[in-house]
N, C-alpha and C positions, 0 to 999 in steps of 0.2 A: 611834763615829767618823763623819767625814763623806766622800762623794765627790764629787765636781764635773765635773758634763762640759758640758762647753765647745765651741764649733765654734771649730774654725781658718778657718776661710775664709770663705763669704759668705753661710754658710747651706745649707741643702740639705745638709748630710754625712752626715746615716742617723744622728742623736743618741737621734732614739726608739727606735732597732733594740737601742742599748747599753742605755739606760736602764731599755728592756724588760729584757734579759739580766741585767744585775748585777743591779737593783730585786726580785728574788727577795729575794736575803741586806738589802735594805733594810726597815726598818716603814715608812719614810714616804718621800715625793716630793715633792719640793717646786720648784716654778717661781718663778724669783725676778724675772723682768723680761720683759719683751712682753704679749703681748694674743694675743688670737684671727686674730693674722696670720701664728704658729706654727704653719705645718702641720705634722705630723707621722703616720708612718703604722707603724703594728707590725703584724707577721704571727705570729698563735701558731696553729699545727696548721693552714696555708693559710688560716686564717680572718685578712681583714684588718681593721684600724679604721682610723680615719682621723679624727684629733683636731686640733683646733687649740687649744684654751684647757684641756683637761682633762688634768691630768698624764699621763702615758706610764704610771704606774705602775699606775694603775686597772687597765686588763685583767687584773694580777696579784693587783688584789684590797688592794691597798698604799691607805693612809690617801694621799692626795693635799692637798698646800697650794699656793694659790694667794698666794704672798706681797707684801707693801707692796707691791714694785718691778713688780707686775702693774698694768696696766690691763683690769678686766674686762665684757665685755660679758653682761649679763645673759642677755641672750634666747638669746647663743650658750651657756652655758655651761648652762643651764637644757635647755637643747635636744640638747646633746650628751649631759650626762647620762641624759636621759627614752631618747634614743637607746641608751644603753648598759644603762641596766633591761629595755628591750624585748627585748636582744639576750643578757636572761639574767644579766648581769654586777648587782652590789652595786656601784656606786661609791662610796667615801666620800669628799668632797670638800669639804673647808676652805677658805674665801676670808677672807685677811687682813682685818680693818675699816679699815685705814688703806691699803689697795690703792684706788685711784681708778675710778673707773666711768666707760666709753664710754656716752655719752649719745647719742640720735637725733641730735642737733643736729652732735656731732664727726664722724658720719659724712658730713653733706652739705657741713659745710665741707672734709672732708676732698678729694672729690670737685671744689669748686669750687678749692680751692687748689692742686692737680694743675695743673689744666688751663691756671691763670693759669699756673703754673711753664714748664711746657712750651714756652709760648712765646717762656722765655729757656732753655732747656736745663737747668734744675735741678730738672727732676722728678726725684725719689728713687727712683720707681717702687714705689708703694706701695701696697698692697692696698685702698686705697680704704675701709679699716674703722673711722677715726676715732684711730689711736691718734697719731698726731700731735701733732694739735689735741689728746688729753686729757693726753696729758704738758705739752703746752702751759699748759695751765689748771693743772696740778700743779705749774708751776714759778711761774706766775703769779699761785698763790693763790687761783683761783677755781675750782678741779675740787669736785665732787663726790666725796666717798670711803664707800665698803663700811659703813662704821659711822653716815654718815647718813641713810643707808637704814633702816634701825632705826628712826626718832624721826621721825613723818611731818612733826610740827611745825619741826624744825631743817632736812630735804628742802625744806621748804616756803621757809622764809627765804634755803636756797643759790638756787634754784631763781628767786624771785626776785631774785634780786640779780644772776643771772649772765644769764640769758633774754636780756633786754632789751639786752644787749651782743652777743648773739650774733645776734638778732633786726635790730638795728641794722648790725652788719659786715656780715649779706648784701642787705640792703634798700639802703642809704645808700654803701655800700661797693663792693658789688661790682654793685648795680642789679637783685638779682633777687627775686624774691616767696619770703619766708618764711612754707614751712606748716606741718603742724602739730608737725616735727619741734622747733616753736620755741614750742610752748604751753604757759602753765606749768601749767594746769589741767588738759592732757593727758598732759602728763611727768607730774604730782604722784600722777594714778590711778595711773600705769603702774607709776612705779619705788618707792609705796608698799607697791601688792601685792607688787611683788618682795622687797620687806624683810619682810614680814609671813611668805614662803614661807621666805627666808636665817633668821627666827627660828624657823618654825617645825618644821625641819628641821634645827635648831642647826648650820647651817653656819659661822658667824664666830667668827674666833677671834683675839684679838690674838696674832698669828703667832710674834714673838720670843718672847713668856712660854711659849708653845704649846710651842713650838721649844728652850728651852732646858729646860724638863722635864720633857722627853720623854728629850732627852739626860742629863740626872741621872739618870733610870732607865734609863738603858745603851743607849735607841735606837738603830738604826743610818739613817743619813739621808743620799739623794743628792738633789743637787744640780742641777737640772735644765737648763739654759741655751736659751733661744730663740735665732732666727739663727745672726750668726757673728762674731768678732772682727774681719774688715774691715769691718763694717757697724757696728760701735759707733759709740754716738754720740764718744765722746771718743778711740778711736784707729782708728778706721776711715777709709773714703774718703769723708771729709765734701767735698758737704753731699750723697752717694747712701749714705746709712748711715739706719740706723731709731735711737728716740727714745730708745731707753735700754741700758743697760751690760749684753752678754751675755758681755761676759771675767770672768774667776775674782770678782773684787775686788764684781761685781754682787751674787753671793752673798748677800757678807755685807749690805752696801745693803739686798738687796731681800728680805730676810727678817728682818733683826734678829738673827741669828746673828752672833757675833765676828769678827772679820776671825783673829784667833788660833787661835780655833777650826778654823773651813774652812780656814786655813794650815796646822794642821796634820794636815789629811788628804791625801787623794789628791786631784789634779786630772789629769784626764787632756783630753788635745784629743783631738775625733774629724776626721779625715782622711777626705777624698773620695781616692779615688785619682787622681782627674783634677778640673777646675777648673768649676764651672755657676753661673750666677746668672740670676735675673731680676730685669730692669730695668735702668737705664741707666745711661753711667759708663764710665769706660775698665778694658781689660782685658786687658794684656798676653800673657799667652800665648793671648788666644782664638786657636780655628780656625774662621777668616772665608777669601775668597777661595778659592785653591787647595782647600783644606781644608775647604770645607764640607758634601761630600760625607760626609766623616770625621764631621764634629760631627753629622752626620743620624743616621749609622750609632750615636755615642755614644750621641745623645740619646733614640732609638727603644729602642736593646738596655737601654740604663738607666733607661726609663721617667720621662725630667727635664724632667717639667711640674710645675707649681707644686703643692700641694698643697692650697694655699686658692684659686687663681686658674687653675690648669687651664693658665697659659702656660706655652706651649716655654720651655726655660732654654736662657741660653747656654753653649758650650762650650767650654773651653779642658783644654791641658796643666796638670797641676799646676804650682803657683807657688810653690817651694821659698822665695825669700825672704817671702814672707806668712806658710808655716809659722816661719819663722825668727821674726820680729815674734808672731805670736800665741803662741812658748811661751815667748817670754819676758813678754810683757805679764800673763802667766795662773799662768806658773810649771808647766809642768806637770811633770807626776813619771812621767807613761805619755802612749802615742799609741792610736787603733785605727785601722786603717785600712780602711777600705767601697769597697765595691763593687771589689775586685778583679779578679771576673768580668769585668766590661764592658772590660778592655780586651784579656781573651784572645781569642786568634786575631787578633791586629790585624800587620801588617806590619813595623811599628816603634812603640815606644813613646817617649815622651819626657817629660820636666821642661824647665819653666823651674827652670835650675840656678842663675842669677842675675841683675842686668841691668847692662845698658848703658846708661851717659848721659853723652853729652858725651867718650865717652871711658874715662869712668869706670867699674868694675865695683865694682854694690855688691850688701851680698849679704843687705839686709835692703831694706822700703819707707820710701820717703821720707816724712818727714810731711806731705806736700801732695799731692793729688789731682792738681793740675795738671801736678808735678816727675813723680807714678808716673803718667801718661800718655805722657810724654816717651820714659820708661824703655822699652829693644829688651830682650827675653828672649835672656839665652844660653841657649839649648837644650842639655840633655845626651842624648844617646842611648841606648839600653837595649836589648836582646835582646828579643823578645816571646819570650812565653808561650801554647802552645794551650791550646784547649779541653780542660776534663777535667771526670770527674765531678765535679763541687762539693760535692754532699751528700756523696760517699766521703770528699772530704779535709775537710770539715768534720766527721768522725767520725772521722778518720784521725790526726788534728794539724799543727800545723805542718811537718814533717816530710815529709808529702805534698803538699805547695802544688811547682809545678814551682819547677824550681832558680832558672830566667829572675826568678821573683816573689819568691823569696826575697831575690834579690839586688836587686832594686829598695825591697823592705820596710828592707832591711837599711840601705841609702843613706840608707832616709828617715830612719831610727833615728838614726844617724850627726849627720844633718845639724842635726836639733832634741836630740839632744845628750839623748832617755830612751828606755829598750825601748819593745817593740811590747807594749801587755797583750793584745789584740784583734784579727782579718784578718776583716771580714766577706766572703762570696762566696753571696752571697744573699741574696733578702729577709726569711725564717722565719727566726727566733731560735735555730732549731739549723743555720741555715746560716754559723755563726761558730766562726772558729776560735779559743777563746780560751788566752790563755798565761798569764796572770794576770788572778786575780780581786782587786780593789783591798779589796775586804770582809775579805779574809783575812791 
């Protein structure tokens, strides 16, 4: 069977803390869309990692795929890996041949095309790592992919052909001196050795044929998702969304696996208990002004700095209709919901329970970034919850979670309309409460 975890919101939800936990009962792992702008962090036994391109599953020891709907940076994932031998761990990790490759080049234009944005206000706020520009080239028909790496002679003829285009946008275009990120003699050393290491190391695999017979012989397979369902490129808060589809439907895109197949497993959304992003864009229930006191105190006890970029996240109350939009966009069948801890002991808790516009209450987002700025948060209010042991009630069950949290889990359950499988209250994989395992 398959399972599918998803973010509801804008990224940052604790996807690797699940991924980690079920990824036991899975054989394989597979990431289906983003790049090395997926931070992601798991804690097994206090020891942490801290991965961005290299599935979640690894620490467990799980066959990892980096699938089509990836763009992969070599150096990063070459690097995370050697990192993760050092640290004792086997990684086995598969990179699709038809996944596209961050090339040197995507990275500086990534960096100059920021900075032009900025100064009309449509910077995405983007990690500056090229994946833009390489899905750009992907749609363009000029990207480089995973399986031309193999054949230094065909590296050689992409390499050519695209160079001098991209040599020219920054020289003739933007007026500034292209180095050697723009060589093709220096690319061709570079990213041939890479393909010589990807054969010699039998890393490539054409992902769907990989993927579907594995599952003929009864594999069990999750579903990995970067970001968050408001940051997709096609139903998120364009144009501050990243480049490709982290709702359910990516899945199947970004691996070659059936859209039937993955429908017929579990998808579950992972839930932040409260609302964080980085980078810029409207965001209704932030706590700015008054309240930003509060968002320090969040963003400190919750540790919401970026994970690739080290920046403070912003903070807001949960935004109940964003969950509303992301389980239906994804379908999900279960919720989890993370970081529960961080908002005990707090004075009042709250949701954006819906919004206001013009008058109007509505109780999902509008399809325009412009119309969901507009949008006033109705606030629902909630009892807090103190401080208690966390490892106890993570060993204890739901049951022991204070009544105050129950009852806010319970609302949330309610409001997207499927149980809670999961309560994370910690960062170590046994600081989870879970209710159901989707494997089972």
């Amino acid at each position: 069977m398959t399972v599918t975890i998803v973010g509801s919101q804008l990224g940052d939800e604790g996807k690797g803390a699940l991924v980690d936990l079920w990824g036991g009962n899975a054989d394989i792992v597979v990431r289906y869309q983003g790049g090395d702008n997926a931070g992601h962090t798991v804690v097994e036994d206090g020891e942490e990692y801290k991965l961005s391109l290299v599935p979640s599953g690894a620490v467990r020891g799980k066959t990892g795929v980096l699938g089509n709907g990836c763009v992969v940076n070599p150096r990063t994932l070459f690097e995370e890996i050697d990192t993760l031998r050092e640290r004792g761990l086997d990684p086995d990790v598969r990179v699709a041949r038809r996944a596209h490759v961050i090339m040197p080049y995507h990275r500086v234009l990534d960096g100059i095309e920021e900075d032009v944005k900025s100064d009309d206000d449509l910077a995405a706020g983007t990690t500056g790592r090229g994946i833009g520009p390489t899905y750009e080239d992907k749609v363009g028909r000029r990207g480089i992919r995973v399986g031309d790496l193999l054949d230094p002679e065909v590296l050689r003829d992409r390499l050519e052909y695209v160079v001098p285009q991209k040599r020219a946008l920054v020289e003739e275009v933007f007026g500034l001196e292209a180095g050697e990120e723009f060589d093709v003699e220096a690319l061709h050393e570079e990213f041939a050795d890479v393909g010589r290491r990807l054969a010699a190391e039998d890393m490539t695999v054409n992902a769907g044929d990989f993927l579907a017979r594995r599952l003929d012989d009864g594999a069990e397979l999750l579903f990995e998702g970067a970001q968050g369902t408001s940051i997709d490129i096609d139903h998120g808060i364009y144009p501050y969304v990243t480049s490709s589809n982290p709702t359910a439907g990516g899945a199947s895109t970004g691996s070659g696996v059936g859209p039937t197949v993955v429908g017929r497993g579990e998808v579950v959304g992972i839930v932040k208990a409260y609302l964080s992003r980085v980078g810029t864009g409207p965001l209704p229930t932030e706590l700015d002004g008054d309240d930003e006191d509060l968002a320090d105190y969040i963003r400190e006890k919750g540790g919401e700095f970026g994970t690739v970029t080290g920046r403070p996240r912003r903070i807001g109350w949960l935004d109940v209709p964003m969950l509303r939009h992301a389980a239906r966009t994804s379908g999900f069948t279960g919720i989890a919901v993370n970081h529960l801890d961080v908002l005990a002991g707090l004075d009042e808790v709250k949701v954006g329970d819906a919004y206001d516009i013009d008058g109007e209450r509505l109780e999902t987002m509008p399809a325009t970034t412009e119309r969901w700025a507009e949008c006033e948060p109705i606030l629902k209010a909630f009892e807090p919850w103190p401080e208690v042991d966390w490892t106890a009630v993570a060993d204890d069950g739901y049951d022991a979670l204070p009544a105050n949290a129950r009852t806010y889990l319970e609302y949330l359950s309610d409001e997207v309309g499927v149980p809670i499988y999961a309560v994370g209250v910690g960062p170590d994989r046994a600081d989870t409460v879970e209710l159901v395992d989707p494997f089972e």
